[in-house]
C-alpha positions in Angstrom: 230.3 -2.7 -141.9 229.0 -5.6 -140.1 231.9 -6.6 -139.0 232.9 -3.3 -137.5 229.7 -3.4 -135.4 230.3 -7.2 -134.0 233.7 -5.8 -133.2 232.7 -2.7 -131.3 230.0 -4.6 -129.6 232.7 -7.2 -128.6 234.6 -4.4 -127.2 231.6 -3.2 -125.0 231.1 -6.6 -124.0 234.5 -6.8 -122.8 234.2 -3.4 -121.3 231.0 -4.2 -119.3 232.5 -7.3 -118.1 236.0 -6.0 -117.2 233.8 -3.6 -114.9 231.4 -6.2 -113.7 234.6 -8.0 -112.5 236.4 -5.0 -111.6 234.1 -4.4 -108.7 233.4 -7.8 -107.5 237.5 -8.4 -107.1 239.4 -5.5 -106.0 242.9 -7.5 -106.7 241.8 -8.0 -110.5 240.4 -4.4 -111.0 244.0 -2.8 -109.2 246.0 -4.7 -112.0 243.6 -3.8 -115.3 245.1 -0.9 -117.1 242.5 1.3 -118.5 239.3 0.2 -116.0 238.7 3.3 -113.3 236.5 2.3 -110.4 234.9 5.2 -109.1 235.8 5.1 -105.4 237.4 2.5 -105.6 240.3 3.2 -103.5 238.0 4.5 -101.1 236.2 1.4 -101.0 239.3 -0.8 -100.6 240.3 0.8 -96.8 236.9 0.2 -95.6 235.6 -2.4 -93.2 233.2 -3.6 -95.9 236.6 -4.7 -98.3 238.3 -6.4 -95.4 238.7 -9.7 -96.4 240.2 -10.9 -93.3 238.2 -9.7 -91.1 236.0 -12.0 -88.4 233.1 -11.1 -90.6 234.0 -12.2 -93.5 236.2 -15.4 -92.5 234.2 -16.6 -89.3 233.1 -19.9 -91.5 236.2 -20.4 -93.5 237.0 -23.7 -91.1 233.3 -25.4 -91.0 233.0 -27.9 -93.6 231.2 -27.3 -95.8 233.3 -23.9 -96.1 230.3 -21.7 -96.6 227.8 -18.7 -95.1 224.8 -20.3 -93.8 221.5 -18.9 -95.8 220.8 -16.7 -92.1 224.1 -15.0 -92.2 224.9 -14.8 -96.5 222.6 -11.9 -96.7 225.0 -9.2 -94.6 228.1 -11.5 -94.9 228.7 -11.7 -98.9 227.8 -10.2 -101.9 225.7 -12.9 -103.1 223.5 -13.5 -100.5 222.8 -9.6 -100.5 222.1 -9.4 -104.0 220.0 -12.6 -103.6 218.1 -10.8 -100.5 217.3 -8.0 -102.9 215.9 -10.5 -105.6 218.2 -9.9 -108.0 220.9 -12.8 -110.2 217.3 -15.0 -110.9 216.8 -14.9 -106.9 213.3 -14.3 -105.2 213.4 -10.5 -102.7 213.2 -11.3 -99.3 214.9 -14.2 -98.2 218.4 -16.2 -99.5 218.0 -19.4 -100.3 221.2 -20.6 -100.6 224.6 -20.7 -98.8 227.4 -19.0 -100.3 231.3 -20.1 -100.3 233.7 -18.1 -98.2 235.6 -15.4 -100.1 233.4 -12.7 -100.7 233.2 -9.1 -99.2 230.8 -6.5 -99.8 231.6 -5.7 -102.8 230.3 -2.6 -104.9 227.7 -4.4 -106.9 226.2 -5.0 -103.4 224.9 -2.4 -103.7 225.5 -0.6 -106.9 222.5 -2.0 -109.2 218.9 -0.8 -109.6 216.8 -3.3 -106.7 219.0 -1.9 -103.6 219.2 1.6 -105.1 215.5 2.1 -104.9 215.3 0.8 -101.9 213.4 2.5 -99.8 212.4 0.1 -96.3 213.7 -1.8 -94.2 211.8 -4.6 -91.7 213.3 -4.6 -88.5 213.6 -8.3 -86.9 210.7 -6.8 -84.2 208.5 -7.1 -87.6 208.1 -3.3 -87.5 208.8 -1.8 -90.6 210.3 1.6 -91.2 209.6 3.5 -94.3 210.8 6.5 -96.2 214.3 5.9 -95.5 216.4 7.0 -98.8 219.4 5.7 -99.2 220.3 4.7 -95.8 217.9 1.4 -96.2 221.1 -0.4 -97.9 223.1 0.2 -94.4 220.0 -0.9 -92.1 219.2 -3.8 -93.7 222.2 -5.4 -92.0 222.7 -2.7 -89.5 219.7 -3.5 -87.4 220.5 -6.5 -85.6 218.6 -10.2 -85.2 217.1 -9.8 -81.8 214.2 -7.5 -80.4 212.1 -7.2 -77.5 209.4 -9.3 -79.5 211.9 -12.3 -80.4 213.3 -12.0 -76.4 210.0 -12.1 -75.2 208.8 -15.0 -77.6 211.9 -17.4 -76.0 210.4 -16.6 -72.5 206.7 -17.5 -73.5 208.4 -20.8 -75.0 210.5 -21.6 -72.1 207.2 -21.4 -69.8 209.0 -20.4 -66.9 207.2 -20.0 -63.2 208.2 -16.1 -62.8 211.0 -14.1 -63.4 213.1 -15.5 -61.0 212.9 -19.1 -62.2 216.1 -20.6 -63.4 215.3 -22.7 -66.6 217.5 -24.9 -68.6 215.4 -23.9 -71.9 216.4 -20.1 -71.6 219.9 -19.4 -73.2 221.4 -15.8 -74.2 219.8 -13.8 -76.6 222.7 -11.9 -78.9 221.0 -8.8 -80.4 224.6 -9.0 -83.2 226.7 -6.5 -84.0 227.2 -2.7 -85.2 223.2 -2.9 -85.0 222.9 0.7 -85.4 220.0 1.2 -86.4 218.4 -0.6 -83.7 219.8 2.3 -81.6 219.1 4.7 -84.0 215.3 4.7 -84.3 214.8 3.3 -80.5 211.4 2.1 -79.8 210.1 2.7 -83.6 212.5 -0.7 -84.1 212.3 -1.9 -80.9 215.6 -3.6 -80.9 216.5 -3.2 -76.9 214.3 -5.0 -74.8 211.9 -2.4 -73.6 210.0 -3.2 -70.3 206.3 -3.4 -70.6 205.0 -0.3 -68.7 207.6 2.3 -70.1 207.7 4.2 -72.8 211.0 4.6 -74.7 213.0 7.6 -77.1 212.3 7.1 -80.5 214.5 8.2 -84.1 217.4 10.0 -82.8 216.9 13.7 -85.0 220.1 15.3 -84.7 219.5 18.6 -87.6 219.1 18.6 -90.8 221.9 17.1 -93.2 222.8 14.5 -90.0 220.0 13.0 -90.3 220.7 9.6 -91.7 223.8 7.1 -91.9 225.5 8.7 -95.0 224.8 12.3 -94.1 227.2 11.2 -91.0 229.3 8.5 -92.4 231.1 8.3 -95.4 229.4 5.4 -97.6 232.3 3.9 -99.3 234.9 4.4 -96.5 232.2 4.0 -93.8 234.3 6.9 -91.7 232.9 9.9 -90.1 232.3 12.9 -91.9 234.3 14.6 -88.4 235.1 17.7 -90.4 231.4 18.6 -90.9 230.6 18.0 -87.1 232.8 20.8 -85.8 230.6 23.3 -87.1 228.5 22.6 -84.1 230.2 20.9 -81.9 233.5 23.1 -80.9 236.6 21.0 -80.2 236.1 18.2 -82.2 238.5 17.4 -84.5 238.7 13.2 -84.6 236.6 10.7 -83.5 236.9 10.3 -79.9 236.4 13.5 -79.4 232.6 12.5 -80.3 233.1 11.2 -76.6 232.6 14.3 -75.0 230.0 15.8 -76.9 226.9 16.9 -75.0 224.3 19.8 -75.4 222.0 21.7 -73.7 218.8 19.6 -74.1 221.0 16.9 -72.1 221.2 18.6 -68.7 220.4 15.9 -66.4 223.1 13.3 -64.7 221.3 10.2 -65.9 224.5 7.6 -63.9 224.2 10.0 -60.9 227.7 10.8 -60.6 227.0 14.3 -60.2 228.8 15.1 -63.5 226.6 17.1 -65.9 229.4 18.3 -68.1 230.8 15.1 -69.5 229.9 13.7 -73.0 227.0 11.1 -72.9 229.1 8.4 -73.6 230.7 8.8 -70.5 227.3 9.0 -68.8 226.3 5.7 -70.9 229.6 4.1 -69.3 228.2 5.3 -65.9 224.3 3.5 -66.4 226.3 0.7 -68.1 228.7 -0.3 -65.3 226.1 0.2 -62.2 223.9 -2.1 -64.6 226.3 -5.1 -65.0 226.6 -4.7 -61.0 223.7 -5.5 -60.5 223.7 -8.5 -63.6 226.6 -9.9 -61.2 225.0 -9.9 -58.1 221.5 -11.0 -59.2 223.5 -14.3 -61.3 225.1 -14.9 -57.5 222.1 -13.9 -55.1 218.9 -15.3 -57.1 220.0 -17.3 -60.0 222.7 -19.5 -57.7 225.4 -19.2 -60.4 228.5 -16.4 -60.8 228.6 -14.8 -64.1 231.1 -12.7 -66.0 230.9 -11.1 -69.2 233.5 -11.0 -72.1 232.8 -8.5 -75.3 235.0 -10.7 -77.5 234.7 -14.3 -76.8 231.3 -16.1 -77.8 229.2 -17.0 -76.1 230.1 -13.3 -74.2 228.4 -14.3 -70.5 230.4 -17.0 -69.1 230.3 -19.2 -65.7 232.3 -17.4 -63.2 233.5 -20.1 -61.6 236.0 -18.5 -59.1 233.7 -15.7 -58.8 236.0 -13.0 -59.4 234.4 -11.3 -62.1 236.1 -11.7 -65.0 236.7 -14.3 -67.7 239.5 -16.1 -66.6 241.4 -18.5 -69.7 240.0 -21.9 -68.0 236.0 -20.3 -67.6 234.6 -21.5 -71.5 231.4 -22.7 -70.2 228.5 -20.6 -71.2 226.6 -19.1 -69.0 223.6 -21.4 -68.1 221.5 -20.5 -64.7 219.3 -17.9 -66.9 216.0 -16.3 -65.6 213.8 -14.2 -67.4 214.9 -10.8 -65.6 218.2 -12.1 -65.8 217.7 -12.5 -69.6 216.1 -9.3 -70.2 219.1 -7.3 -68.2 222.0 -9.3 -69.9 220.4 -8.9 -73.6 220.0 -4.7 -72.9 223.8 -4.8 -72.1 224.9 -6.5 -75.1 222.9 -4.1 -76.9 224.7 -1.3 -75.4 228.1 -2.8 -76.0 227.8 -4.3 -79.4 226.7 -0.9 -81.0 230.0 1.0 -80.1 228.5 4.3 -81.7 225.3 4.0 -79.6 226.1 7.2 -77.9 225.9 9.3 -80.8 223.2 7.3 -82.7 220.8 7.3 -80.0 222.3 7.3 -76.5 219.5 8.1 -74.5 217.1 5.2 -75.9 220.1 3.0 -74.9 220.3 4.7 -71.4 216.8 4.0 -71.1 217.1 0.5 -71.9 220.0 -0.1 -69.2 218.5 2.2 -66.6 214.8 0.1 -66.7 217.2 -3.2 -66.5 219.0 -2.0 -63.4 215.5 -0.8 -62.2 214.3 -4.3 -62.9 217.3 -6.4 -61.2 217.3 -4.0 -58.3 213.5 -5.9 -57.2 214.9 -8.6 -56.3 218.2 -8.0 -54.7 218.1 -8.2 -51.4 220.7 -4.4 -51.2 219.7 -2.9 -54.2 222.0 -1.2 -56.5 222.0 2.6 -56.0 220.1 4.4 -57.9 220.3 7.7 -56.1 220.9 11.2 -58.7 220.5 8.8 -61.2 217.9 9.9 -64.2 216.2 8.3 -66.8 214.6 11.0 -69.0 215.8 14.4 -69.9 213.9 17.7 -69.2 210.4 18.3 -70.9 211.3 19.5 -74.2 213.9 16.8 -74.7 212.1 14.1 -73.3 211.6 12.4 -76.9 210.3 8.9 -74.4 207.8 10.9 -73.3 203.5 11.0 -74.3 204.2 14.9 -76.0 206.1 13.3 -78.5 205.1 9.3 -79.0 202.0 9.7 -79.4 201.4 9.4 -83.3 203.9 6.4 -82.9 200.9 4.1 -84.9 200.2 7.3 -87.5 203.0 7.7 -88.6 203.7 11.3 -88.3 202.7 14.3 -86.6 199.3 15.9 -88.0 199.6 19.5 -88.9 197.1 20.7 -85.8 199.5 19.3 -83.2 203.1 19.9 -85.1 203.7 23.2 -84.1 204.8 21.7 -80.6 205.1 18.3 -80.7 207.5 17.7 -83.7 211.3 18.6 -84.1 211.1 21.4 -85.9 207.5 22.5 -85.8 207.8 25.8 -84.2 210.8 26.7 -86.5 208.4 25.9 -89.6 205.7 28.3 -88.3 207.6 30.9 -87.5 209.5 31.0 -91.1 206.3 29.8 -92.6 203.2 31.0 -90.8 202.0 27.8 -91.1 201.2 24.5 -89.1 202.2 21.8 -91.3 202.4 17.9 -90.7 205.9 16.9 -89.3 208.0 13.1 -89.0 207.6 11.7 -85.4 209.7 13.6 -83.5 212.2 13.0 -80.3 212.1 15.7 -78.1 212.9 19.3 -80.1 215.7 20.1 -81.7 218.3 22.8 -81.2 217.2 24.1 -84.2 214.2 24.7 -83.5 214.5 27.7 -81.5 218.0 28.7 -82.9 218.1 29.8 -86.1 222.1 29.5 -86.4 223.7 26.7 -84.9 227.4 28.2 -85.1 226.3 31.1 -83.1 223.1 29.7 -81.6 221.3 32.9 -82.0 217.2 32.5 -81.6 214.4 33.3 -84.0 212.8 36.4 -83.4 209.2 35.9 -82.1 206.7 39.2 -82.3 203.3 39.4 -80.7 201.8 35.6 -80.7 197.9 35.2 -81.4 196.2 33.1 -78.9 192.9 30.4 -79.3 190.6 33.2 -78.5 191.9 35.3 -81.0 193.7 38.4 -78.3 197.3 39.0 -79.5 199.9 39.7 -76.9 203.5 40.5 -76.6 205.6 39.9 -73.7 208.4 42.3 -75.2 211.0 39.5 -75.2 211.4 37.8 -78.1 212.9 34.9 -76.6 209.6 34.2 -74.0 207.5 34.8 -77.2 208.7 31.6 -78.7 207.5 30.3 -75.5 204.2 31.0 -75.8 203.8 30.1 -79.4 203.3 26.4 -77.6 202.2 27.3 -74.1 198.8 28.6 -74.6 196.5 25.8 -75.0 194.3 25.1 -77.4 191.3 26.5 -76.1 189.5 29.3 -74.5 186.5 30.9 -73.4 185.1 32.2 -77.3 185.9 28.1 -78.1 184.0 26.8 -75.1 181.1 29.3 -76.0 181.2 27.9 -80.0 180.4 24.4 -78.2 177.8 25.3 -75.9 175.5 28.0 -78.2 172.0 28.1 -78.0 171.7 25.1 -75.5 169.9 25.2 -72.2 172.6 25.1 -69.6 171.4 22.9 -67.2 170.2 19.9 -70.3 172.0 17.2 -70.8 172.6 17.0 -75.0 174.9 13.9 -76.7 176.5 16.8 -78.9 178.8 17.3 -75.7 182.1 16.0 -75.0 184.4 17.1 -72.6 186.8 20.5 -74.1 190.2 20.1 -72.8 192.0 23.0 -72.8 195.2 20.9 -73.1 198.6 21.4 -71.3 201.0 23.7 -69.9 198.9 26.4 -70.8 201.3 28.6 -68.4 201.1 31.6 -71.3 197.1 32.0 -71.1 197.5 32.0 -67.6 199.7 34.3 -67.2 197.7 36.7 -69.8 195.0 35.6 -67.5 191.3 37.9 -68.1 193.4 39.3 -71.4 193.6 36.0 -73.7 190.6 34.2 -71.9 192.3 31.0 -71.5 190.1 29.6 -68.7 186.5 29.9 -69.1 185.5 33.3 -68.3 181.9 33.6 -66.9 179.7 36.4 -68.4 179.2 39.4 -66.6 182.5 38.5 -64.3 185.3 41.0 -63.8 188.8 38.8 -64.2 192.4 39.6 -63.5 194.8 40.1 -66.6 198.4 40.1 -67.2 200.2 38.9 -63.7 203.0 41.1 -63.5 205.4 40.3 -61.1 208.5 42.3 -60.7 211.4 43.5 -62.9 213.1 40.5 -64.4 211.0 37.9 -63.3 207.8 39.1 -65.0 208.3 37.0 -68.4 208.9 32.3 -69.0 212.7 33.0 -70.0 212.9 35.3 -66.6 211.6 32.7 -64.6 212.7 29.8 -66.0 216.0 28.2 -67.2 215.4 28.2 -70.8 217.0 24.8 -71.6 216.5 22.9 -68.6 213.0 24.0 -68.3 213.2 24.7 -64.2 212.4 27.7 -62.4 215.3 29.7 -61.2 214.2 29.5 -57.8 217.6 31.2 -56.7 215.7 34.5 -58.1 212.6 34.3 -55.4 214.4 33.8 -52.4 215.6 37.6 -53.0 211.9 38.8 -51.9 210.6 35.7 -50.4 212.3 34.8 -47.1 213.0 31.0 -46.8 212.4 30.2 -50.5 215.4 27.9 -51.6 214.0 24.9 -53.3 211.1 24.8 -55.8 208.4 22.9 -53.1 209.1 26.5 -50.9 207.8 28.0 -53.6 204.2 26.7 -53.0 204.2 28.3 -49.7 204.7 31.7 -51.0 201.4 33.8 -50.4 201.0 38.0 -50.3 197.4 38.2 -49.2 195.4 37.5 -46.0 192.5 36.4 -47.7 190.8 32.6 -47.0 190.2 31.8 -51.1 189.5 28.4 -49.5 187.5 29.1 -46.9 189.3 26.2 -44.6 190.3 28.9 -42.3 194.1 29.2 -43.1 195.2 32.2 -44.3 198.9 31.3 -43.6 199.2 28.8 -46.1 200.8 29.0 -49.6 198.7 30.6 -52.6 199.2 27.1 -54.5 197.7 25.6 -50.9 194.8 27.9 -51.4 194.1 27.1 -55.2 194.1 23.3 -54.5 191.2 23.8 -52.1 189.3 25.7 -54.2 190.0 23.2 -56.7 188.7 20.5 -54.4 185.8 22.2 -53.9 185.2 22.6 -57.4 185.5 18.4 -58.4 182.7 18.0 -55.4 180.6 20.6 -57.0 181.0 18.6 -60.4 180.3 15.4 -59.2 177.3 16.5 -56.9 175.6 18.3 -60.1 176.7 15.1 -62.5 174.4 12.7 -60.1 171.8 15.1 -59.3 171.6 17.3 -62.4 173.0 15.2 -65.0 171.9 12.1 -63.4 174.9 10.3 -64.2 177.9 10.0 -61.8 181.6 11.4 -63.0 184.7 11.2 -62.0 187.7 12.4 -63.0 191.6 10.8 -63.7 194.0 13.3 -64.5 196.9 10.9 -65.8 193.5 9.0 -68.7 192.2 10.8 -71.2 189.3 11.7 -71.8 190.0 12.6 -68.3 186.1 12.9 -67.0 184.8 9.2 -67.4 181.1 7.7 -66.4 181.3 6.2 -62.7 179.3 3.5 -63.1 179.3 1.9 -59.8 179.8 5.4 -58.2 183.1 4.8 -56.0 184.8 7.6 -56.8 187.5 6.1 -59.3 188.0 5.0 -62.9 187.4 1.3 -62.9 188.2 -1.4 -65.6 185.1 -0.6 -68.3 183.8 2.6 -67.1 183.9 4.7 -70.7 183.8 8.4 -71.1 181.1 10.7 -69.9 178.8 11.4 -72.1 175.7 13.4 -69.8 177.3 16.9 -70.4 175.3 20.0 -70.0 176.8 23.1 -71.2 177.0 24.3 -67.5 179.2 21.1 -66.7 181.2 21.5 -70.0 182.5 24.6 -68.4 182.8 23.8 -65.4 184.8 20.6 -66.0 187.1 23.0 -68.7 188.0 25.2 -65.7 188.8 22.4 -63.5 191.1 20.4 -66.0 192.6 23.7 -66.6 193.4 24.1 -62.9 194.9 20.6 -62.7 197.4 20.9 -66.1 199.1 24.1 -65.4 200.9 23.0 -62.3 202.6 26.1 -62.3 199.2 27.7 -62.2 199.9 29.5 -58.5 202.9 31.0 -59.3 202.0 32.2 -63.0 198.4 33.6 -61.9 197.0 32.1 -59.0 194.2 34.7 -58.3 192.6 34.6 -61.8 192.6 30.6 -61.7 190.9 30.7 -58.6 188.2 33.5 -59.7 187.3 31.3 -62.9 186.9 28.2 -60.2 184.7 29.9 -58.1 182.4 31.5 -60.8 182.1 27.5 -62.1 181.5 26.3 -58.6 178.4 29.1 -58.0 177.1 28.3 -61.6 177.1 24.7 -60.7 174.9 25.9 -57.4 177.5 24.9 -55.5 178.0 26.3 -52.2 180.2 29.3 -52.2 179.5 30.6 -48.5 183.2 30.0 -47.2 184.9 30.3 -50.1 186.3 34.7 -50.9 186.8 35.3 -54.6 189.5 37.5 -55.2 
């Protein structure tokens, strides 16, 4: 009996080992009858199995004949496993160099540390959680370089200014395939992003393509392609992935007046007017020609007969480097060396060039062109933009503010009924408005409840979804919740400024029915501005995708209307709102005097009323700060007010609310102005020349 049981643990032994073997060797495993490696033959085609390829052989002459400890963690098996803190190792670092051979083989990956693996630090030290099972790609698809490690070889080299060469700058090489980099864009930071800018985040395609195996094929590391055309019509192989675009991607970001090819081709287009100006900068400022070549390292060379390529006798690395000219050079060997970066997140990478040929252009003395050319995509897309990086540090989008800043967040509350926190988002998706992405049909949207409680319909499903979002936040019962039971003219520190928030183009438009503004008691107000058939609702008005008015529509009743500033002259009345005498100028003309009047009102009762000065920045929240030294602007260390009275509470709610509908003219002009005026007589301001409609 004994014997039978050191026999048939003998043959487990064997068994175990045979497989331990199997997948560290694919030669050894192909000739062992009996031993079936699942995907094995999968494996063996891909990229990772390639034991002659430049990643795997690169040090196979250097003597010692071995992968340095900073390369063994993505180029071998070992140093991966070692990274991972497994064979007796310590997570986090390799230690030791490994012997040329190896591949990625499947124990890489295939053993408890990586398959729990859940994080990945990027080399910008940011770290990026929650990831699932596409950590094991990241932690070698990221890159080595960031903005932080670029910047940190500046500070060392102490140079003058940007324009200084310096022999201690040399070319910063963010690697290769760093996909991820491109993927989660300024939550990795792997492109150098210019200081001042603000930059697309985790590319969110919809759910299912979400990550790097939902798209790719983990063992054969190909594209799932036959999964894509469910959307994307036409494509049947990738390079057809080339001319893939969608709607939220309606602007002509290399200016080439082509809105209709696939981003890649519009990458190509910022790419190439970027390397232009690379070229003429390294002749014009640095003093020495450069040329760039994708395969050859060091990849910038000396041009020396300056004709713009790498010729077979230029091998001398390029050495006249500036800051900007480091900066420009690294964001186009980002773009290059990622040769998916249109589909993992083309727009961050668009960014990235466009703010380097932006950069360059400074200090050539004939700047690149630039014309037609755009950097950011319309509102709703703009996943750069404050709307949807603001709860970068958080983390995630909290449940109050999801709804309309997150992905899917309309989507949810409309299947749901519920706000409920979201992931940081990048602009909205497609799905979150269309409920089938075959047919792109919409979700049907009924009567939408506003902040002060008024339901209201505007009998098109399609412009209801608007408004779920374009309401604000506020409203006149809200306001009135602050303010009860205060004396309206005394100054109480249980007041801080109520900020209706923005695009609130649906309460305007509703107007005296949903209270958006702050409606004065006693005061008649307009409702519901209905403007003609067809152009009466957001979707009749606007272009629902690209967000702009269809201004092609007013200039069939309004003479001379052809571009969206003519719109701002339109006006139907005679009356002076104003009071500045002109009764020929646009309604908008007229509501921005009013307005005017009503910021002077504010700040004369803030010093005389409140005894503390104010003054207002649209562009800074908390908008209304304390002007300490009373010169009319927001200076270094002047903090928020804090001397409200309920009567300047209201006022100030009407004039933010003026200022962040800029559409506020066209969607109800009147009822904006009546709620300015009231505000400007409850201030006691002077009212005399002004004509309330």
């Amino acid at each position: 009996m004994k014997k039978t049981i050191l026999l048939l643990g003998l043959l487990i032994v064997v068994a175990l080992g045979a497989v331990f073997f199997a997948v560290q060797n694919v030669d050894w495993a192909s000739a062992q009858e009996g031993v079936e490696v699942p995907f094995l033959a999968e494996w063996t085609g891909s990229g990772h199995a390639d034991a002659t390829a430049e990643a795997f052989v690169h040090w196979n002459e250097e003597t010692p004949a071995e992968v340095p400890t900073t390369c063994a963690k993505c180029h071998s098996t070992t140093g991966y496993r070692e990274f991972h803190g497994l064979d007796g190792s310590t997570a986090g670092s390799v230690a030791k160099a490994v012997p040329v051979g190896e591949v990625i083989a499947c124990v890489a990956c295939h053993n408890e540390a990586v398959m729990e693996k859940d994080s990945v630090v990027m080399p910008s030290g940011l770290e990026i959680k929650d990831l699932g099972p596409e950590a094991r790609c990241m932690e070698c698809h990221q890159g080595r370089e960031s903005k932080v490690s670029v910047d940190a070889s500046i500070e060392k080299a102490a140079v003058a200014d940007d324009d200084t060469v310096s022999a201690d700058l040399g070319f910063r090489n963010i690697h290769y395939y760093a996909a991820a980099a491109t993927k989660y864009g300024t939550l990795a930071k792997g492109g150098y992003e210019y200081d001042g800018n603000t930059y697309d985040g985790f590319f969110a395609h919809v759910d299912g393509f979400m990550t790097c195996n939902n798209c790719h094929d983990q063992h054969t590391l190909e594209l799932k392609v036959e999964k894509c055309a469910a959307c994307h019509e036409g494509v049947t192989s990738p390079e057809d992935f080339k001319d893939v675009r969608m709607n939220g991607s309606l602007v002509d970001y290399d200016g080439d007046g082509n809105i209709t090819e696939g981003i890649y081709y519009e990458l190509e287009g910022v790419r190439e007017k970027e390397f232009q100006a690379v070229q003429t900068y390294a002749s014009e400022v640095a003093g020495t020609d450069i040329a760039y070549d994708p395969a050859s390292y060091p990849y910038f060379f000396i041009d020396a007969n300056g004709n713009g390529t790498v010729d077979a006798a230029e091998t001398d690395a390029y050495n006249a480097w500036t800051p900007r000219l480091l900066k420009a050079a690294y964001n186009y060997q980002v773009s290059v060396k990622d040769p998916g970066a249109f589909a993992h997140g083309g727009k961050y990478i668009i960014e990235l060039l466009y703010d380097s040929l932006a950069d360059v252009n400074t200090a050539l003395s004939k700047p690149i062109d630039m014309e037609g050319m755009r950097r950011i995509d319309y509102g709703h897309f703009a996943g750069s933009e404050e709307a949807f990086r603001h709860w970068d540090e958080e983390g995630e989008v909290p449940a109050d503010c999801a709804r309309c800043h997150s992905g899917m967040g309309l989507a949810t509350y409309l299947k749901d009924g519920a706000n409920v926190s979201a992931p940081l988002a990048n602009g909205m998706q497609c799905a979150n408005c269309h409920n089938d992405l075959a047919e792109f049909t919409r979700y049907e949207a009924g009567p939408v409840e506003f902040p002060s409680g008024a339901v209201v319909d505007l009998e098109e499903s399609d412009s209801n979804l608007c408004i779920n979002c374009h309401q604000g936040r506020s409203s006149t019962p809200t306001v009135d919740k602050v303010v009860e039971g205060m004396d309206a003219n005394t100054v109480s520190d249980k007041l801080r400024f109520q900020n209706v928030h923005y695009f609130a183009a649906g309460a305007t438009l509703f107007g005296g029915d949903v209270q958006g503004a702050y409606q004065y008691e006693g005061k008649e107000y307009f409702g519901r501005n209905m403007h003609d058939e067809g152009v009466n609702t957001c979707i009749g008005c606007h272009n629902a995708h690209e967000l702009t008015v269809q201004v092609d529509k007013c200039g069939d009743c309004h003479d001379g209307v052809t571009t969206l500033e003519d719109t701002r002259t339109i006006r139907e009345y005679d009356s002076d709102w104003d009071g500045d005498g002109n009764t020929t100028e646009g309604i908008a003309e007229e509501l921005d005097g009013v307005s005017e009047v009503l910021y002077a009102a504010i700040q004369d009762y803030a010093k005389t009323t409140a005894k503390t000065p104010i003054v207002y920045d649209s562009a800074r929240y908390p908008y209304f700060f304390a002007d300490a030294n009373g010169n009319g602007k927001v200076d270094e260390g002047e903090g928020a007010y804090a001397s409200f009275t309920p009567a300047l509470i209201k006022a100030t709610y009407n004039y933010q609310y003026s200022r962040k509908d800029p559409g506020a003219f066209a969607h109800n002009g009147q009822y904006v102005i009546q709620v300015m005026y009231d505000s400007i007589e409850d201030l006691g301001g002077d009212v005399s020349k002004l004509t309330r409609p």
